[in-house]
C-alpha positions in Angstrom: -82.6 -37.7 -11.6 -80.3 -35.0 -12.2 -79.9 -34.1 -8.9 -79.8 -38.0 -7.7 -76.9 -37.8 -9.9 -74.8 -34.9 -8.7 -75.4 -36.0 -4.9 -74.0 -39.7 -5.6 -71.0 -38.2 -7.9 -70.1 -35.4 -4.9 -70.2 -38.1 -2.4 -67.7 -39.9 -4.5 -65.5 -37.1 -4.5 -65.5 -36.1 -1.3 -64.4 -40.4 -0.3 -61.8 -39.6 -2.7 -60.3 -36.7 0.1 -61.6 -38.8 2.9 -58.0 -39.4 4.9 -57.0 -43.2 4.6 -55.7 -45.4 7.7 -51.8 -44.9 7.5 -49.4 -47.7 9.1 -46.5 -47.1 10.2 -43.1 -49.1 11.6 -41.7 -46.7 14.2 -37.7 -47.4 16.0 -39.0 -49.7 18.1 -40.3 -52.4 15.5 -43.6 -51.3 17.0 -46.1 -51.5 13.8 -48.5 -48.3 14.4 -51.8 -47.5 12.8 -52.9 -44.1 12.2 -56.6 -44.5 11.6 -57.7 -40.5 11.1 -55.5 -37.5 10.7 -53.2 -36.4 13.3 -54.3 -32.9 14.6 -53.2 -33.1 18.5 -49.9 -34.0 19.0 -47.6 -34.4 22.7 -44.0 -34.3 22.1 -42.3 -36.0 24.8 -38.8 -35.7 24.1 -37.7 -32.2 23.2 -35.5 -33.5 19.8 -38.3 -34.1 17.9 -40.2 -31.2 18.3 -36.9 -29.9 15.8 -38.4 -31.9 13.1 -42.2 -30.8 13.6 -41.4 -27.0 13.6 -39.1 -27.7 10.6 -42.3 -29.1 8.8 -44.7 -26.4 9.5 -46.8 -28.1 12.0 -46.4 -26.7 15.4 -49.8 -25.4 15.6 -50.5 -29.2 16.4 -48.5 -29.7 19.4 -50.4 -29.3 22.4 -48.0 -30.3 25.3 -44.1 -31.0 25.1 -42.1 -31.4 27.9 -40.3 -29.1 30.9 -37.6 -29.2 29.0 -38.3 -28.3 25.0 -37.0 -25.6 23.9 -38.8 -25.8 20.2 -41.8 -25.1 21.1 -42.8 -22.8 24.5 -46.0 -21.5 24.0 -48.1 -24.8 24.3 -48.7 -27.3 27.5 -46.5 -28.2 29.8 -46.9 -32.1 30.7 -43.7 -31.9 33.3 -40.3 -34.3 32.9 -39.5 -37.3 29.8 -39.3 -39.4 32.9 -41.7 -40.7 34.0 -44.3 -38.9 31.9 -47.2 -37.7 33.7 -49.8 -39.8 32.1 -52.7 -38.0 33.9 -51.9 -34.9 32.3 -51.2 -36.6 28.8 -54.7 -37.8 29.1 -56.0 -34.5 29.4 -54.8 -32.9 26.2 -56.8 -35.7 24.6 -53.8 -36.6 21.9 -54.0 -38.3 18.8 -50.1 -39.3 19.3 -47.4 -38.7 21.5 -44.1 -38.9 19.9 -41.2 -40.3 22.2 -37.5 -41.4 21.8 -36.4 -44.6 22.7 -33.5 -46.1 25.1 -34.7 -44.3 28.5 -37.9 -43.7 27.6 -39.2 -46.9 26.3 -40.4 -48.0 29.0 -43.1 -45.0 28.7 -44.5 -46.7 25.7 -46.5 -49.7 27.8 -47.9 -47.1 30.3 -49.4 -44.6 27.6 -51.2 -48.1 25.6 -52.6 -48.9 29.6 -55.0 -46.2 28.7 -55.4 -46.8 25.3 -52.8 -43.6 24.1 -51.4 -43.9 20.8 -47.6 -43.8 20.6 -44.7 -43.3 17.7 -41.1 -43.8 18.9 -38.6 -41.9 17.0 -34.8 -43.2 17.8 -32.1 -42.4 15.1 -29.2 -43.6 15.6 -26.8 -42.6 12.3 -27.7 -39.6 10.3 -29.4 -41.5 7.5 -31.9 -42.5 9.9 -32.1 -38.3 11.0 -33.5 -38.0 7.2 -35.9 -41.5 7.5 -37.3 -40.5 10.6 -37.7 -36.8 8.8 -40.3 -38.4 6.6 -41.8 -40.7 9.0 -43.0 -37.6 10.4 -43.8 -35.8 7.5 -45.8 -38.8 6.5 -47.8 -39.0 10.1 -48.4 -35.2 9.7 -49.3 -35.9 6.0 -46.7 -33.8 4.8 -44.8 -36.1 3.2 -43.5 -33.5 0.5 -42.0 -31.2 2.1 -40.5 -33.7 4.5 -38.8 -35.8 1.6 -37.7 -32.6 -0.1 -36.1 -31.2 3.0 -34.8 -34.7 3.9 -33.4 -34.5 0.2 -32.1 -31.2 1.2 -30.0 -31.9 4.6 -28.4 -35.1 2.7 -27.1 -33.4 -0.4 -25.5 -30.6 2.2 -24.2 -33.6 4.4 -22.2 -35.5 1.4 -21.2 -32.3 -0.1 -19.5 -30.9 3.4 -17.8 -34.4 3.3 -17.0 -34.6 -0.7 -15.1 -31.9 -0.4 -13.6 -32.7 3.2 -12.6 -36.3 2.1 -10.0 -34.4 -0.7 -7.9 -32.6 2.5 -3.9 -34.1 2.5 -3.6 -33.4 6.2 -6.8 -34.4 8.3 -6.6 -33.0 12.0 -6.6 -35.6 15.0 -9.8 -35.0 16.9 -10.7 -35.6 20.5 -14.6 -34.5 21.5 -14.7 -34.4 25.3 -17.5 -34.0 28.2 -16.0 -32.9 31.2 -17.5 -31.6 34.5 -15.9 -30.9 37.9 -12.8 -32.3 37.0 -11.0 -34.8 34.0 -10.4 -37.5 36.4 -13.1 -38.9 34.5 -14.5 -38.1 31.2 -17.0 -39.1 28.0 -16.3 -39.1 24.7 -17.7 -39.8 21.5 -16.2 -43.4 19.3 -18.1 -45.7 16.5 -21.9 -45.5 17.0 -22.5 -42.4 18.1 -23.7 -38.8 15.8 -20.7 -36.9 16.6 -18.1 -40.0 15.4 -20.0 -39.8 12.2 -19.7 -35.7 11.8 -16.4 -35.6 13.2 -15.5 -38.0 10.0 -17.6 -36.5 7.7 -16.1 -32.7 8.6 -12.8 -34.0 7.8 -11.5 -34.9 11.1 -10.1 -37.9 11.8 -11.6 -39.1 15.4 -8.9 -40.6 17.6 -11.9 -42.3 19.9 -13.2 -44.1 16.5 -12.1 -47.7 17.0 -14.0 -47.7 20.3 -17.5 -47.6 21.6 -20.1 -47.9 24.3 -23.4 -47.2 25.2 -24.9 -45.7 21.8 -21.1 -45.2 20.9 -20.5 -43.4 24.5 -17.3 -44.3 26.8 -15.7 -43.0 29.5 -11.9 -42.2 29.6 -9.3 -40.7 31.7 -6.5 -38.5 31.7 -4.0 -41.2 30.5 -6.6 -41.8 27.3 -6.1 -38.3 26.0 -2.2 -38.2 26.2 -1.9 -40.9 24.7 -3.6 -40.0 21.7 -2.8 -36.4 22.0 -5.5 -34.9 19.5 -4.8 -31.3 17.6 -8.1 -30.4 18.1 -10.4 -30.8 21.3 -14.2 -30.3 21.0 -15.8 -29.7 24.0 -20.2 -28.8 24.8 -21.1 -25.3 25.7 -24.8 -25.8 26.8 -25.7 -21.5 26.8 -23.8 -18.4 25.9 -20.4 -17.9 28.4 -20.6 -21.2 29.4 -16.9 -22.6 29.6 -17.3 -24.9 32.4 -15.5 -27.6 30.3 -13.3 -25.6 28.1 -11.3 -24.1 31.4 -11.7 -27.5 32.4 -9.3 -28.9 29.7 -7.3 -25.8 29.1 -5.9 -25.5 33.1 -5.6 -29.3 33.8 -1.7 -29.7 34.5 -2.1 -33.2 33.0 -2.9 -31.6 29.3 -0.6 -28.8 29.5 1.5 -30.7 26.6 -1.1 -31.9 24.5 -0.9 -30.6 21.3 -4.5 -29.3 21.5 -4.1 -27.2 24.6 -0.7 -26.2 23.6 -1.8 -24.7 20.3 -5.0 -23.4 22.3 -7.2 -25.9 19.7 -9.6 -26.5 22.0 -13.1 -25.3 20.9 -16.8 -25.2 22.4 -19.1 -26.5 20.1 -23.3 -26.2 20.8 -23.5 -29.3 23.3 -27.7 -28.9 22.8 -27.2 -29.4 19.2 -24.5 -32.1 19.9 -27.0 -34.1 22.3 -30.5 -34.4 20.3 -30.4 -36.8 16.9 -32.5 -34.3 15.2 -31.5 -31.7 11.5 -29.9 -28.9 13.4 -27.0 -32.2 13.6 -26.2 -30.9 9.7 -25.7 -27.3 10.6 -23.6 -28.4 13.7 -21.8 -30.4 10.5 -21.4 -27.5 8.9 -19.9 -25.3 11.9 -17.3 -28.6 12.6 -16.4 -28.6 9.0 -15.2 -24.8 8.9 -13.4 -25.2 12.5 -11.7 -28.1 10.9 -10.8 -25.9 7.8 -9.5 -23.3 9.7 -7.8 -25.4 11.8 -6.1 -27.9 10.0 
């Protein structure tokens, strides 16, 4: 009877550990059920593999894309577009993780074959620390994703605390050039670097428009007239000036206050492109330019 006992009471504990169904509401609106724990994932959009390594679970990832540099010693499965289902298929996933915008349409060809899918699409910096513990909670981590997502938003409001108390806020211009400033993109309401440019104590002179995800194209005529003190512009690897010299030799700049007081600075255009947490720490590097700078 005894041992009747003890078998029916360790059967109880061990349901007790048994992993429950999660559901989950990814950036799509897409209501996703996570029936047994996630131990093979394929990251197919190199910004969130950031947040996976950050949690302590790349052993988990089994392909990522060509183009991930996060995590290099797993699976290739090829470009973000179009994935290459096939090989997806034969790394027998329990979810692959994807961005939106370009690659939504990826979403209807993975469920063809009955692939589970999680879109992760933040577009402000609050949703940076949501989507944080979205995947903390899919990785069942959920922890140490909120206290790290606790983490990056006390930095974030304390870089822009004590940013928000400066008399004399630079005018700020962030520009992607290539092959010549006839025509250029920059950065107004809606996108990351409009919110960090703010919140590092710049006052963005492209603010009161927007585009595509907060994206716009401008010309020459655009940047004298607002004639910024300070110029951001991407550097994409170590020496790469490609935009810099750009803006720096163009006769039509030569008298912007920017060039003229050679204020024109490369900032990390991989962390500038991917809504991921190394967006605080590119925060943080803006916030000391601007303080040196002012």
């Amino acid at each position: 009877m005894k041992k009747v006992i003890l078998a029916v009471l360790l059967v109880f504990s061990l349901s007790l550990f048994a992993f429950q169904p999660i559901t989950l509401v990814d950036d799509l609106g897409r209501v996703v059920v996570f029936e047994k724990e996630v131990e093979r994932i394929v990251v197919a959009a190199p910004s969130i593999s950031d947040y996976i390594v950050k949690l302590g679970a790349k052993d988990r990832v089994v392909g990522v894309t060509d183009y991930d540099n996060y995590i290099t010693d797993v699976e290739r499965i090829g470009k973000m577009v179009p994935l290459n289902v096939e090989k997806i298929i034969s790394l027998n996933p329990d979810v692959v993780l994807l961005t939106g915008g370009f690659q939504e349409g990826e979403v209807s060809k993975l469920e063809k074959f009955g692939i589970k899918s999680f879109v992760v699409n933040p577009t402000n910096l609050n949703e940076v620390f949501r989507d944080l513990s979205l995947i903390g909670v899919i990785l069942g981590k959920e922890k140490t994703a909120q206290d790290y997502a606790q983490k990056l938003r006390a930095r974030m409001l304390n870089i822009a605390k004590n940013a928000f108390s400066w008399n004399d806020k630079p005018k700020v211009l962030y520009l992607m050039a290539y092959g010549s400033v006839s025509q250029m993109w920059t950065s107004g309401t809606g996108s990351f670097l409009n919110e960090i440019i703010i919140y590092a104590g710049g006052v963005n002179v492209a603010a009161p428009y927007s585009g595509n995800n907060g994206w716009f194209s401008v010309g020459p005529e655009f940047v004298i007239k607002e004639n910024p003190d300070i110029i951001l512009v991407p550097g994409y690897y170590p020496g790469d000036k490609g935009a810099y010299d750009l803006i720096m030799n163009a006769e039509q700049f030569k008298d912007i206050n920017a060039v003229k007081n050679k204020k024109v600075f490369i900032i990390d255009g991989n962390k500038a492109s991917l809504s991921n947490t190394e967006l605080i720490d590119l925060l943080g590097e803006i916030n000391q330019l601007f303080s040196e700078n002012k």
